[in-house]
C-alpha positions as CSV (number, residue, x, y, z in Angstrom):
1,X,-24.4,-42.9,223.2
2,X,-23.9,-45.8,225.3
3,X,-21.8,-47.8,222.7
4,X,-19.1,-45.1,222.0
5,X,-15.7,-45.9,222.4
6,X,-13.0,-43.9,223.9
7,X,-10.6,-42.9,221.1
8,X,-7.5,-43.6,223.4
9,X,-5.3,-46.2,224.3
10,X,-3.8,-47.5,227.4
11,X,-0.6,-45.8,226.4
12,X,-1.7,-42.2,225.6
13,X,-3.4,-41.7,229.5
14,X,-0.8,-44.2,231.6
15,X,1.8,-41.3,231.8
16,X,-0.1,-39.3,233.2
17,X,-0.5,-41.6,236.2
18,X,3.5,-41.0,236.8
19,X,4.8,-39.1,239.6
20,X,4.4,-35.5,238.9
21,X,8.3,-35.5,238.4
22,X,7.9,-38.5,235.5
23,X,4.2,-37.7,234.1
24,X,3.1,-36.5,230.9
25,X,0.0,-34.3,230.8
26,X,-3.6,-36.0,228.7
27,X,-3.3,-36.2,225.1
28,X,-3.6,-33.3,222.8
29,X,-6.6,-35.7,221.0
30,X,-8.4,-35.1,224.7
31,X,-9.3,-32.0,224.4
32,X,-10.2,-31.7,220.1
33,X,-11.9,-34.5,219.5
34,X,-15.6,-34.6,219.8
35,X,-15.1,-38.5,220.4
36,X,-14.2,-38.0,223.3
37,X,-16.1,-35.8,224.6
38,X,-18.9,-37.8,223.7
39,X,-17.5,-40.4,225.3
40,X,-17.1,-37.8,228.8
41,X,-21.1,-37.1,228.5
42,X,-21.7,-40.8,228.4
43,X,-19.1,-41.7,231.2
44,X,-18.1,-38.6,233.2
45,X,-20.6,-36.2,233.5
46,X,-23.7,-38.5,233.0
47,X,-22.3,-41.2,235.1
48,X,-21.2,-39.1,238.0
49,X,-22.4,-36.1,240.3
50,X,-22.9,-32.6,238.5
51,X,-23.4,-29.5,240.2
52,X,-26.8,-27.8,238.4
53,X,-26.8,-25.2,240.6
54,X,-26.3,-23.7,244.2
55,X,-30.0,-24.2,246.8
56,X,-30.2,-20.6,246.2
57,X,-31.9,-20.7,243.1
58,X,-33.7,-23.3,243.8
59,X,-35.2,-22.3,247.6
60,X,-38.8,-20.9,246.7
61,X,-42.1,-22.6,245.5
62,X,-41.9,-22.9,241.9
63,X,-38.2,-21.3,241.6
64,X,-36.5,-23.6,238.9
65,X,-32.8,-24.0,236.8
66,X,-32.6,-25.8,233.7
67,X,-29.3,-27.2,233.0
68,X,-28.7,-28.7,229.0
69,X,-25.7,-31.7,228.8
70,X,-25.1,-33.1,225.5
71,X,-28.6,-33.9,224.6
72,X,-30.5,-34.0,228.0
73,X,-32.8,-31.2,229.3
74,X,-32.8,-31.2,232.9
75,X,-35.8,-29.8,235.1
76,X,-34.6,-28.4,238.9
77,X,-37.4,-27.1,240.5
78,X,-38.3,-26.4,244.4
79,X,-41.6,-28.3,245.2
80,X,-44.5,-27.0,247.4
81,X,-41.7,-27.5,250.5
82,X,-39.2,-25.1,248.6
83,X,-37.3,-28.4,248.6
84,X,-35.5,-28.8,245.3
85,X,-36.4,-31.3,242.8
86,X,-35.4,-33.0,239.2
87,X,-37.0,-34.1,236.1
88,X,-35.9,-34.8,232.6
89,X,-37.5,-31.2,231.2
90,X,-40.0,-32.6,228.6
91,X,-43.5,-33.4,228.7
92,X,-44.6,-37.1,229.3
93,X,-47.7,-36.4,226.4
94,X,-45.2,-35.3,223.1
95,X,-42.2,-34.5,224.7
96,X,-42.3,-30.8,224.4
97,X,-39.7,-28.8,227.0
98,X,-41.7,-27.8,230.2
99,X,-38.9,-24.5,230.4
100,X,-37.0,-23.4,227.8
101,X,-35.3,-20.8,229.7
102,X,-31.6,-21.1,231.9
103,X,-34.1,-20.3,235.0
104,X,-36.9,-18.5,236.5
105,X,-39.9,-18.9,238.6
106,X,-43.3,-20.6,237.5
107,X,-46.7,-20.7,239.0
108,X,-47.3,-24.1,237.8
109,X,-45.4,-26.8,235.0
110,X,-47.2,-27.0,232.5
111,X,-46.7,-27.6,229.0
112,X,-46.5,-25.0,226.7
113,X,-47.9,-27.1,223.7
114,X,-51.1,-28.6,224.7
115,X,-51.7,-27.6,228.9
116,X,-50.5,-31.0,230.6
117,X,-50.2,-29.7,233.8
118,X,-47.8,-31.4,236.6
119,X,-46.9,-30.6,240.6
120,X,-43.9,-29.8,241.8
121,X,-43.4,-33.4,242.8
122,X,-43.6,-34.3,238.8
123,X,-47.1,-35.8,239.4
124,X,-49.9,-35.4,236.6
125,X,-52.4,-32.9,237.7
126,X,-54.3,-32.5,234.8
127,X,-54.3,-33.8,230.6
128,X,-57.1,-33.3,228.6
129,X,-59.1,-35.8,227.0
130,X,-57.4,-38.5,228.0
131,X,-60.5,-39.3,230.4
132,X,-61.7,-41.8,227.4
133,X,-58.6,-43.3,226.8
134,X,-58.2,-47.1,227.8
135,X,-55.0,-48.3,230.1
136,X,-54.0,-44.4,230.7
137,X,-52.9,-44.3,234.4
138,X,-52.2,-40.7,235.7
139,X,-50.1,-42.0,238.1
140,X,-47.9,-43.7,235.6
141,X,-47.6,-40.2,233.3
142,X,-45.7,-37.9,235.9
143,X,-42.3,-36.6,235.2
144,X,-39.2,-38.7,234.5
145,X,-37.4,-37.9,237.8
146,X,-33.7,-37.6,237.9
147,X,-31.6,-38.6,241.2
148,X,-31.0,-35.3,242.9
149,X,-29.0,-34.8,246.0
150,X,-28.0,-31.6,248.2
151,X,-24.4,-31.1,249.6
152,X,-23.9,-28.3,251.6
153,X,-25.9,-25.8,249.5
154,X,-24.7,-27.4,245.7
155,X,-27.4,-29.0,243.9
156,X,-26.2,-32.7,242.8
157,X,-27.6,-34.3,239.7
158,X,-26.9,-37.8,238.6
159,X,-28.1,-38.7,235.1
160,X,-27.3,-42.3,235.5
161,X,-29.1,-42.7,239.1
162,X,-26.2,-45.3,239.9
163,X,-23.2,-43.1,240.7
164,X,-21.7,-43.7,244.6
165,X,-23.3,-41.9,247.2
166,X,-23.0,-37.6,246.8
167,X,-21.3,-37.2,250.4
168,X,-18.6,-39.6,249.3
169,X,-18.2,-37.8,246.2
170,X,-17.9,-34.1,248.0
171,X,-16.2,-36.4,250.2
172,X,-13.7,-34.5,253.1
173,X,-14.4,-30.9,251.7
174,X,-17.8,-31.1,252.3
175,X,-16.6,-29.3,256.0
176,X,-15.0,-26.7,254.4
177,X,-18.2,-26.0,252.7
178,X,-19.8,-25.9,255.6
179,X,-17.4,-23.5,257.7
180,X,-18.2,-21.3,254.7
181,X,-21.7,-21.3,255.3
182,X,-22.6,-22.0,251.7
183,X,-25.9,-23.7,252.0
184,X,-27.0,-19.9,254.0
185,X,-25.6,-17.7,250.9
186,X,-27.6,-16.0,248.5
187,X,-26.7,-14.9,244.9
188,X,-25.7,-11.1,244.5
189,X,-24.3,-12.1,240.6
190,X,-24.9,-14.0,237.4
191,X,-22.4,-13.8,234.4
192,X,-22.7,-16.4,232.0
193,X,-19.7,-16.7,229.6
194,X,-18.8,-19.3,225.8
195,X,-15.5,-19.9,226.2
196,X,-13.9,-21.5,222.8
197,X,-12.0,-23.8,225.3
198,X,-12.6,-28.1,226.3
199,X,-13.7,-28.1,229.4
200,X,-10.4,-29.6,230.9
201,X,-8.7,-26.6,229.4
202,X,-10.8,-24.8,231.8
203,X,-10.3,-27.1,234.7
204,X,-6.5,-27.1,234.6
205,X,-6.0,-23.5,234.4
206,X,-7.9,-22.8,237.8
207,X,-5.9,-25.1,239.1
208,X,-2.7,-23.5,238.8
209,X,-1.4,-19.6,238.9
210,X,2.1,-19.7,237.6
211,X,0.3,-18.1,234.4
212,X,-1.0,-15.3,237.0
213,X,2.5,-12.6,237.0
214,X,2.2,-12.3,233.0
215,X,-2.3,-13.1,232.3
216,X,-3.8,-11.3,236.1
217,X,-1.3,-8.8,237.1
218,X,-3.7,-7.3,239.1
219,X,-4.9,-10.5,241.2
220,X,-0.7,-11.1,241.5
221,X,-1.0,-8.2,243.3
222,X,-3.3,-8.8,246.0
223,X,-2.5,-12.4,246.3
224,X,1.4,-14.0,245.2
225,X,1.1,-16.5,242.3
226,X,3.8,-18.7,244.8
227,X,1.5,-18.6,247.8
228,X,-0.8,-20.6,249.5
229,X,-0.8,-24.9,249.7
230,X,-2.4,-27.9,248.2
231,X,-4.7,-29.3,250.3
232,X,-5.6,-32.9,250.3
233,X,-8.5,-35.2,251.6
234,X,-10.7,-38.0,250.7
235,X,-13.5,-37.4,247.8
236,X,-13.4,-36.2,244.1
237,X,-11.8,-33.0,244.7
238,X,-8.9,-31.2,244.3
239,X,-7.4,-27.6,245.0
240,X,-5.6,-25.4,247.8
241,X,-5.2,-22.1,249.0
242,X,-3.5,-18.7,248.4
243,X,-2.6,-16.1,250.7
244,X,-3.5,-12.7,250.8
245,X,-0.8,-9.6,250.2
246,X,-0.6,-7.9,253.5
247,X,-2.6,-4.7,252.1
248,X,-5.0,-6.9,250.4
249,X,-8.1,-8.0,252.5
250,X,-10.1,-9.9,249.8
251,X,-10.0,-10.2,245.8
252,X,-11.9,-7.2,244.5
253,X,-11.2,-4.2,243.2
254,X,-9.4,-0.8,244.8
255,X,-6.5,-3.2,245.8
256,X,-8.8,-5.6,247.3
257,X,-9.9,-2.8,249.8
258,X,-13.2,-4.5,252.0
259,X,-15.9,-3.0,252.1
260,X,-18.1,-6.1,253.6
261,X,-17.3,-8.0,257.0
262,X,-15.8,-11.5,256.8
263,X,-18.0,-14.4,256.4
264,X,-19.0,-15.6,260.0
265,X,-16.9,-17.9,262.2
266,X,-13.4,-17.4,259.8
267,X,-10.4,-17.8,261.5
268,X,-7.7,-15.1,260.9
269,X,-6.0,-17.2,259.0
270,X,-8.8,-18.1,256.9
271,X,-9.3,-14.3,256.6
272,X,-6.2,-14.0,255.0
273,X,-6.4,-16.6,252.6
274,X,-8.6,-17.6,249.5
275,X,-9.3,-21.3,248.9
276,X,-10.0,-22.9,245.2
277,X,-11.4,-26.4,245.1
278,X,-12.5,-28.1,241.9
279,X,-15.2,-30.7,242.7
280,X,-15.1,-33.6,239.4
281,X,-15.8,-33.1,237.1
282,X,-17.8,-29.5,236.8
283,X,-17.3,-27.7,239.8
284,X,-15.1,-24.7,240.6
285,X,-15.4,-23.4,244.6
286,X,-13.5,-20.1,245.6
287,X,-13.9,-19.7,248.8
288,X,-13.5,-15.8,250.0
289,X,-13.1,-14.1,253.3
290,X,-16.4,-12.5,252.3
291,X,-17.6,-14.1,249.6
292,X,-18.2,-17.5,247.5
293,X,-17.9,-18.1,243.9
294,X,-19.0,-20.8,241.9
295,X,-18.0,-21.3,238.7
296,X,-20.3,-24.6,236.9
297,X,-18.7,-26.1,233.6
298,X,-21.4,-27.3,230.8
299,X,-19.9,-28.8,227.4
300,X,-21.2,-27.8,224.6
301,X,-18.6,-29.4,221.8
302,X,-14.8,-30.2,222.3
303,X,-13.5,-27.0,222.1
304,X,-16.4,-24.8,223.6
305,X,-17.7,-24.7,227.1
306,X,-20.2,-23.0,228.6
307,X,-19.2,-21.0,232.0
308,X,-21.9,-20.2,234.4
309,X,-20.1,-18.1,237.4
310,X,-21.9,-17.1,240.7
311,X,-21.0,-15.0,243.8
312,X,-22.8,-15.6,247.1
313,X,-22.6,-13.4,250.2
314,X,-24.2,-13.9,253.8
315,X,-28.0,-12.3,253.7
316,X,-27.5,-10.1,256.7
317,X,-24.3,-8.4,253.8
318,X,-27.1,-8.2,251.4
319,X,-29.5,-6.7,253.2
320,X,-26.8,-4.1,254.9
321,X,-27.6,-0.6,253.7
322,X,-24.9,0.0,250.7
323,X,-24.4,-3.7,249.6
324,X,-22.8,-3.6,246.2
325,X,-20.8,-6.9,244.8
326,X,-19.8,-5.2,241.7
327,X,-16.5,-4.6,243.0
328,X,-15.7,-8.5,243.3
329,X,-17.8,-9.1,240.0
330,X,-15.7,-6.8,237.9
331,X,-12.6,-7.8,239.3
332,X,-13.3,-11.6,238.8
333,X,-15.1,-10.9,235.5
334,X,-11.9,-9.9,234.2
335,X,-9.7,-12.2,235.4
336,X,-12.3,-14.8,233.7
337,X,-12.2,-13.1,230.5
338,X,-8.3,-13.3,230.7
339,X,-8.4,-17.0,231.4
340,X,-10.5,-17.7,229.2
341,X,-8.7,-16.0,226.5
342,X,-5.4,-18.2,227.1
343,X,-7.5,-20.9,226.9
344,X,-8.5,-19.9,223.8
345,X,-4.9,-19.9,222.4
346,X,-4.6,-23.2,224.0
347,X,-7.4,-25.1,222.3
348,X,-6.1,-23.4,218.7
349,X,-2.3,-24.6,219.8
350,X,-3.9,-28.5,220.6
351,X,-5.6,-28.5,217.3
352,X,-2.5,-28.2,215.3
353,X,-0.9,-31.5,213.6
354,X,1.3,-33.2,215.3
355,X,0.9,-31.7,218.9
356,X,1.9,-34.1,221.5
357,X,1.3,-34.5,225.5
358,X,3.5,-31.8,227.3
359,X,5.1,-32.2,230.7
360,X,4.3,-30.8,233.6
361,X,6.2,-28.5,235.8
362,X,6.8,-29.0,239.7
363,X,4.7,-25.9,240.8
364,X,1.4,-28.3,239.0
365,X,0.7,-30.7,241.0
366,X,-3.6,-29.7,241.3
367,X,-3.2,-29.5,237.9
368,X,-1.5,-33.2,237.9
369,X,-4.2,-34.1,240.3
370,X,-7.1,-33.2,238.2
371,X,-5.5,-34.7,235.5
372,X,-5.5,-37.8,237.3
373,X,-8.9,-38.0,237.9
374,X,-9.6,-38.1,234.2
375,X,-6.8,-40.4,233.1
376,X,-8.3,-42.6,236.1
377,X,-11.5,-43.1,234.3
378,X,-9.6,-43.0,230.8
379,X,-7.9,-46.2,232.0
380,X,-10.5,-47.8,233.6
381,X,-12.2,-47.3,230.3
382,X,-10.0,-49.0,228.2
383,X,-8.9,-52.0,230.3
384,X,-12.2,-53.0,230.6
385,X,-12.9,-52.7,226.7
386,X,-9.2,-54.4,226.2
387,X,-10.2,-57.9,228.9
388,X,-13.3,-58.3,227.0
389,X,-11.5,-58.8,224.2
């Protein structure tokens, strides 16, 4: 996969470098043709940090998430420590997948075919009758590891093991993070969803609610599609907040009525408001006065991603006597449903002959800046394929 060529030229990505007020959005042909997303395996999501999965999941002895992009089967498991760790899911004697389920907990790894057995730290423990063999080293048969880094409580993988470091990538909103308390949260929900949507698709509509009046009447409601500010700051990200209606106090349903105190050391303001970051290229944060949700985007052809979404509360919430998430789950779970169904009439529109590159309007400009980060890597792409010529 290393060869393929991005199916672009200089000219179909520059204008979307423009001012918002001059730019063109990414070319119909970047979201429908599987070119290019093989192309985005290769050189965005294998090249650069992914999010596999919050510390949550991975914070007990044996607790492990397997994430699947493009081809690659990857292994995130907490060791003896509970700290988390990453292999390339397949066994080093035929290759067989140590898990073959989204995640779980395991006594041991071992190999479902023929009993190679491996620690949490990917080290051979035990492979029968090799003991005879001649030049077979143990300690040269553990698990392929894969660079794995922790940002305050998201679970980094880098495929390629030469990406810059993960706190410049998280970069500035790494703080915000923090003030959230994400690495303390724990998971009170799991709803996986196939949308029939690219990825970007995806990405661009949670970056922008002026589709919110007509698609979410109910989350117009309790926060105004006109609301809120872009927020700006150094590292792969982009995003900004929304504010609250004044009866509103979080997004949920019964009119976003709360029935669960504010996540610790929020400000008033913060209180009032809800922030959305996207973290490039998979990574959806919506930050809540009581609660976190993270959405994770995984490929799985040019028009069909796969949507993991999350929501994380403070333990002492969890544990209170009564604790019940459903009214944020079902709220957000059909809000998702209705985004993902316009971006389902999206992908169909893109695929028709003779589409072309629409503009964007002046109420886009996280859209524009997601967009950017794309055409960014589109162009450096193709310059660099264009000098060697």
């Amino acid at each position: 996969m290393g060869n393929v060529t991005l199916p672009l030229t200089a000219d179909d990505v520059e204008r979307t470098l423009l001012p918002l007020e001059r730019a063109t959005q990414l070319p119909p042909q970047a979201f429908t043709d599987p070119a290019v997303l093989e192309w985005e395996l290769e050189h965005l999501f294998r090249s650069t940090w992914v999010c596999a999965c919050h510390t949550d999941q991975v914070r007990e002895r044996g607790q492990f998430v397997m994430v699947e992009l493009g081809g690659d089967s990857v292994l995130v498991v907490a060791d003896d420590d509970g700290l988390p760790r990453a292999f390339a899911n397949r066994c080093r004697h035929r290759g067989a997948r140590l898990v073959d389920t989204p995640e779980g907990t395991v006594p041991r790894l071992q190999c479902p075919y023929h009993a190679w057995t491996y620690g949490f730290d990917g080290s051979l423990k035990s492979a029968p009758f090799t003991d005879e063999l001649e030049d077979f080293d143990p300690a040269c048969m553990g698990l392929q590891p894969i660079r794995l880094a922790v940002v305050e409580g998201l679970v980094l993988l880098d495929l390629s093991g030469e990406a810059p470091s993960p706190t410049e990538h998280v970069g500035e909103l790494a703080a915000d993070l923090a003030h959230y308390r994400l690495p303390e949260l724990r998971r009170g929900a799991r709803i996986v969803y196939e949308v029939e949507a690219n990825w970007k698709a995806i990405a661009e509509n949670y970056n922008e609610c002026l589709h919110c009046p007509g698609v979410h009447p109910e989350l117009n409601r309790l926060s105004h599609y006109l609301s809120g500010e872009s927020k700006y700051g150094a590292g792969a990200w982009c995003g900004g907040s929304m504010t609250l209606s004044e009866d509103a106090e979080t997004m949920a349903r019964e009119g976003g009525k709360n029935h669960r105190p504010p996540i610790s050391g929020l400000t008033e303001d913060e209180i009032r408001s809800v922030f959305y970051y996207l973290v490039f290229p998979n990574t959806l944060v919506s930050l809540h006065p009581d609660y976190v949700m993270l959405h994770t985007l995984w490929p799985r052809g040019a028009g069909r991603t796969e949507v993991v979404c999350e929501w994380f509360f403070e333990p002492a919430t969890m544990e209170a006597e009564g604790f019940d998430p459903q009214d944020a789950v079902e709220f957000w779970d059909q809000v998702n449903r209705e985004d993902w169904e316009v971006c389902r009439i999206t992908q169909l529109g893109l695929q028709g002959h003779g589409a072309i590159a629409g503009r964007y309007t002046a109420q886009e400009d996280d859209v524009h800046d997601f967009d950017k980060m794309v055409a960014d890597r589109y162009l450096e792409a193709l310059r660099t394929v264009g000098a060697g010529r």
